[in-house]
C-alpha positions as CSV (number, residue, x, y, z in Angstrom):
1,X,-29.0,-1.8,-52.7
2,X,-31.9,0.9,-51.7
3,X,-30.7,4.0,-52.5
4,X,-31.0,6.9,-49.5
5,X,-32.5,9.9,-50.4
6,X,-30.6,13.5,-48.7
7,X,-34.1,14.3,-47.5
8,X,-34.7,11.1,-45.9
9,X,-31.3,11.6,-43.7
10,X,-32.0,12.9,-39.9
11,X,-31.2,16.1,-39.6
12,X,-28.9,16.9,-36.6
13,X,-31.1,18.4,-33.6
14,X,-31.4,21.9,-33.1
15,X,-29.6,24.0,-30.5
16,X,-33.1,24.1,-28.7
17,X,-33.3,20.3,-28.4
18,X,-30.2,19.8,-26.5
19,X,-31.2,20.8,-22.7
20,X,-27.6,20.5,-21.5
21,X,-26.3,23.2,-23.3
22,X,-26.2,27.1,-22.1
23,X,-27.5,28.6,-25.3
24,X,-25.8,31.6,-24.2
25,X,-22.8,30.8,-24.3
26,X,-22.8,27.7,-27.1
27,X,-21.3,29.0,-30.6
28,X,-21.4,27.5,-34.1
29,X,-17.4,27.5,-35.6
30,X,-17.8,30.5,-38.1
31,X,-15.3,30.1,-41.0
32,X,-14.8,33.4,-41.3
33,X,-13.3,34.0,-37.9
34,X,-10.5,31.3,-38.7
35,X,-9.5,34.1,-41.0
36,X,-7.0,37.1,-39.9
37,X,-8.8,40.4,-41.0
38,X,-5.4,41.8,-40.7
39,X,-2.5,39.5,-41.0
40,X,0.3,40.0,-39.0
41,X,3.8,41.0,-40.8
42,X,6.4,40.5,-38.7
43,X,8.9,37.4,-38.7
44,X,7.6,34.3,-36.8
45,X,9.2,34.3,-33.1
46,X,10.1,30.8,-32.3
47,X,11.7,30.3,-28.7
48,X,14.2,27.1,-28.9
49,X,14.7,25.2,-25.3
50,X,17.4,22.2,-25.0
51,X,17.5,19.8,-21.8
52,X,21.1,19.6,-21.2
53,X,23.8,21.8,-19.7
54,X,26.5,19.2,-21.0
55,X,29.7,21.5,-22.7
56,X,29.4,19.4,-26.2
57,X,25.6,19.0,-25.6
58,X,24.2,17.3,-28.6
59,X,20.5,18.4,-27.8
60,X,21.7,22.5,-27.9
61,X,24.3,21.3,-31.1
62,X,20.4,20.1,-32.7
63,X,18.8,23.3,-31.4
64,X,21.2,25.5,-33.3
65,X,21.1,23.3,-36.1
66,X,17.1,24.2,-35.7
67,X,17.7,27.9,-35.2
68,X,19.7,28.0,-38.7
69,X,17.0,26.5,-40.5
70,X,14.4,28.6,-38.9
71,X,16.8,31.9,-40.0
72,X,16.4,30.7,-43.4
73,X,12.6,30.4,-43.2
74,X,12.0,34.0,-42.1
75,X,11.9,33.3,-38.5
76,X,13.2,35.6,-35.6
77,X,15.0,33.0,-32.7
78,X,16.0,33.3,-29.6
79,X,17.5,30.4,-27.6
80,X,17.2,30.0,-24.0
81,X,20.2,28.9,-21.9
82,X,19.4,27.0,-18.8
83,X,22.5,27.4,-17.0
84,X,21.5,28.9,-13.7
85,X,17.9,28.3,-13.5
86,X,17.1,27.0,-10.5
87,X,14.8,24.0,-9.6
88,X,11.2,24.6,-9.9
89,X,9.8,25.9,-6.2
90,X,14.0,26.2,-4.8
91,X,13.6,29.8,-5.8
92,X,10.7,32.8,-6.0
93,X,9.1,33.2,-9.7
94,X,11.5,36.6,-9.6
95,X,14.3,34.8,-10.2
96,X,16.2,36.5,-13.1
97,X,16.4,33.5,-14.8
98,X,13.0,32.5,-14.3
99,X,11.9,35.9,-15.2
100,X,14.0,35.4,-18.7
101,X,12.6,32.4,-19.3
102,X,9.0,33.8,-19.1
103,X,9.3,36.9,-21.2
104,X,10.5,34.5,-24.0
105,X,7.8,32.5,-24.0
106,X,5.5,35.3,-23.8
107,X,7.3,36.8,-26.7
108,X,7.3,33.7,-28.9
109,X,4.4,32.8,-31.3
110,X,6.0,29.1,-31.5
111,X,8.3,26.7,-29.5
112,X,11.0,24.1,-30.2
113,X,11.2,21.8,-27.4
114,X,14.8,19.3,-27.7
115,X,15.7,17.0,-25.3
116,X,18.1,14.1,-24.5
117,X,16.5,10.6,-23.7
118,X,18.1,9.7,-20.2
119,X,16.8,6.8,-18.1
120,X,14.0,6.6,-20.9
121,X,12.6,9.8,-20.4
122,X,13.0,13.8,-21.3
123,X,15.7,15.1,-18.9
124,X,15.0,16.8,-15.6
125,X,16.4,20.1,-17.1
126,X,14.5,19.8,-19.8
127,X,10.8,19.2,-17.3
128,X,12.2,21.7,-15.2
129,X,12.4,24.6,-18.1
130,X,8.5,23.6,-19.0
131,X,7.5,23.5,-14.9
132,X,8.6,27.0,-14.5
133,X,6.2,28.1,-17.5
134,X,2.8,28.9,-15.7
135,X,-0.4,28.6,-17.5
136,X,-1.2,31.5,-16.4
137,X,0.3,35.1,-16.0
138,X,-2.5,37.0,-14.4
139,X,-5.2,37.1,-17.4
140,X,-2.5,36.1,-19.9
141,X,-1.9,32.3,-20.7
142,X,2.0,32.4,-22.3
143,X,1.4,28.9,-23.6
144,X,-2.1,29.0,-25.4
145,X,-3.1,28.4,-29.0
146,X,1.0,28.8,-29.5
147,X,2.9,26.0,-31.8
148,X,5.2,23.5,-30.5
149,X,7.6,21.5,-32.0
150,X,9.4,18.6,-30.1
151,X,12.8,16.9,-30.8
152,X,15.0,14.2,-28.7
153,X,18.5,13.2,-29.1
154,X,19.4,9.8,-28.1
155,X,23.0,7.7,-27.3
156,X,21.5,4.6,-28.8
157,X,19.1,3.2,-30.8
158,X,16.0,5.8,-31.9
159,X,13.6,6.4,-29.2
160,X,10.5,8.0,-29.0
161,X,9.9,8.6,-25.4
162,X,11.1,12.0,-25.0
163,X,9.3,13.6,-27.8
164,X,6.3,11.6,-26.7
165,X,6.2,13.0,-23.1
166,X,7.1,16.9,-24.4
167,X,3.9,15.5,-26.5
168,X,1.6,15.8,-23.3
169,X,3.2,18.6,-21.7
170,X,2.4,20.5,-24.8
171,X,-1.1,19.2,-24.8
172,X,-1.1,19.9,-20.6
173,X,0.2,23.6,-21.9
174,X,-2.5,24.0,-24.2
175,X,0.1,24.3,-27.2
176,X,-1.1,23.2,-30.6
177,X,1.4,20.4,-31.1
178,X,2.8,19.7,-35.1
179,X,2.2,16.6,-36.5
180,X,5.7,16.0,-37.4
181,X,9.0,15.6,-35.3
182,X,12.5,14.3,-34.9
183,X,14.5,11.7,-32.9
184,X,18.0,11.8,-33.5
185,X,19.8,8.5,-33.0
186,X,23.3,7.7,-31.9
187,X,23.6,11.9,-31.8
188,X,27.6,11.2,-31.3
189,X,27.8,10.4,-34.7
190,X,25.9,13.4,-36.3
191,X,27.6,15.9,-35.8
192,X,31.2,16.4,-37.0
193,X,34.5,18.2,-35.1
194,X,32.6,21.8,-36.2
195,X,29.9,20.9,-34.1
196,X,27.9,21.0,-37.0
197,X,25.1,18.1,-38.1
198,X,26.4,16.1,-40.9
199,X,24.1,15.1,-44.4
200,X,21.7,12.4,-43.2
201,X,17.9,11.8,-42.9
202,X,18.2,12.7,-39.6
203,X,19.1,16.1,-40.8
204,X,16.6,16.0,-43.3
205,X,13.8,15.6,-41.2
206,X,14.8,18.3,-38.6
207,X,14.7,20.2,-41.9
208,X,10.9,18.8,-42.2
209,X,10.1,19.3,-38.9
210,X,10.6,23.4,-39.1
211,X,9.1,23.7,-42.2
212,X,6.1,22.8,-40.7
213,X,6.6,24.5,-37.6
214,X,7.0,27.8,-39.8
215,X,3.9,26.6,-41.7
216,X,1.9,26.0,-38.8
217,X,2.8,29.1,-37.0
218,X,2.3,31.4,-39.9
219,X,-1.5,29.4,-40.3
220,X,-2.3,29.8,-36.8
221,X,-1.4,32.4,-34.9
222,X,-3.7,35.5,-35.6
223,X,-6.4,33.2,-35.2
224,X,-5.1,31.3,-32.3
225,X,-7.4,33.3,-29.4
226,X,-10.3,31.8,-31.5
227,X,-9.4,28.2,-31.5
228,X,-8.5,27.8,-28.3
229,X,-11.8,30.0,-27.6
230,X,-13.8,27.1,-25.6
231,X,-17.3,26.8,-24.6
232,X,-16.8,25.2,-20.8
233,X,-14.3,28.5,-20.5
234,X,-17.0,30.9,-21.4
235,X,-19.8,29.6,-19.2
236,X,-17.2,29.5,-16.7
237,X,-15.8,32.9,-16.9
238,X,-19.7,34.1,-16.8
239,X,-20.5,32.1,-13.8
240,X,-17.2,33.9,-12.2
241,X,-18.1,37.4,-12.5
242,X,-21.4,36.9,-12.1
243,X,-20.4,35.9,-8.5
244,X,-18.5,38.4,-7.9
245,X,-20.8,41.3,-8.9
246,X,-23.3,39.7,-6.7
247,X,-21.2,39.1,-3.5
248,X,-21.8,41.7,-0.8
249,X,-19.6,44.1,0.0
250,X,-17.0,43.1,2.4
């Protein structure tokens, strides 16, 4: 077998060579940007949501299960409570409960997302929490570069459809999504008369699943402006003011 010598190896093309490109506004990653010059202190915030309004709801009996672990890992929590949030578009974005829901989300560095499976999908109250978070909030995006971990609860056999769709919404919210995640089988029998979620691999996963989430958040979220930093969004953004400054007077 020839052996290939580096030099022979084609280079990649220069910046200059690529005519589709806005050299203004194209970057090269730079390492040392993916590195907080001043790391943030504080605990993690992790905001928990929970699709059902159920009084023994078995996807808020996981999210407290969730909000225990993520105590013991250093993280601050605060749980949102759907009861009385109205459908998406039934009421004006000044809803107190809508306005709740938003500052939490804008106060959190991280999200839990838990759901029941019902009719093979995440629950309406669950889609309906997520639909009143807007990407945007004047020049602030609540959602972006922030981590996200998902979790279902199911009253059969394991199912990953829930956790799958929260998948996409995170993606659609511009979340960075862990790798890892939980579906809870049969969630009836996990949890004992104390409301409390018995020994099982279930549980040990739910365990893995915040470890990681804590991980993740603590990795990414001084940095998080500059990996969602995009190049499309910067040419854009140029092209936008530079309308406006030019527009006449009006």
């Amino acid at each position: 077998m020839k052996r290939v010598n580096v030099s022979d190896i084609t280079k990649a093309p220069p910046e200059a060579s690529i005519p589709q490109l806005d050299a203004t506004h194209f970057r090269v990653p730079d390492m040392a940007k993916l590195q907080a010059q001043t790391p943030t202190t504080h605990a993690p915030r992790i905001a928990l949501l929970y699709g059902s309004l159920r009084p023994r709801s078995f996807s808020r009996l996981l999210t407290e299960e969730a909000a225990r672990l993520l105590h013991a890992m250093g993280a601050e929590t605060r749980t949102f409570n759907p009861t009385g949030l109205p459908l998406p578009d039934d009421a004006p974005d000044t809803h107190p409960k809508v306005q709740d829901l938003r500052d939490l989300v804008t106060w959190s560095e991280g999200m839990v997302w838990t759901s029941p499976e019902r009719h093979g999908a995440m629950t309406g109250i669950m889609k309906s929490q997520i639909d009143w978070i807007p990407l945007s909030l004047g020049a602030v995006r609540p959602t972006q570069g922030k981590t996200l971990a998902v979790m279902q609860v199911s009253g059969g056999s394991q199912s990953f459809n829930a956790v799958n769709q929260m998948r996409v919404l995170g993606r659609w919210m511009r979340m960075l999504t862990i790798p890892n995640q939980s579906s809870v089988a049969k969630a009836f029998m996990e949890f004992d008369d104390d409301d409390r979620m018995k020994p099982s691999s279930y549980y040990e996963r739910v365990v893995d699943v915040m470890e990681e989430l804590v991980k993740f958040t603590l990795l990414t979220r001084d940095v998080a402006p500059y990996l969602v930093d995009r190049y499309s969004e910067r040419k854009e953004s140029a092209e936008q003011l530079a309308w406006r400054v030019n527009q006449r007077s009006i």
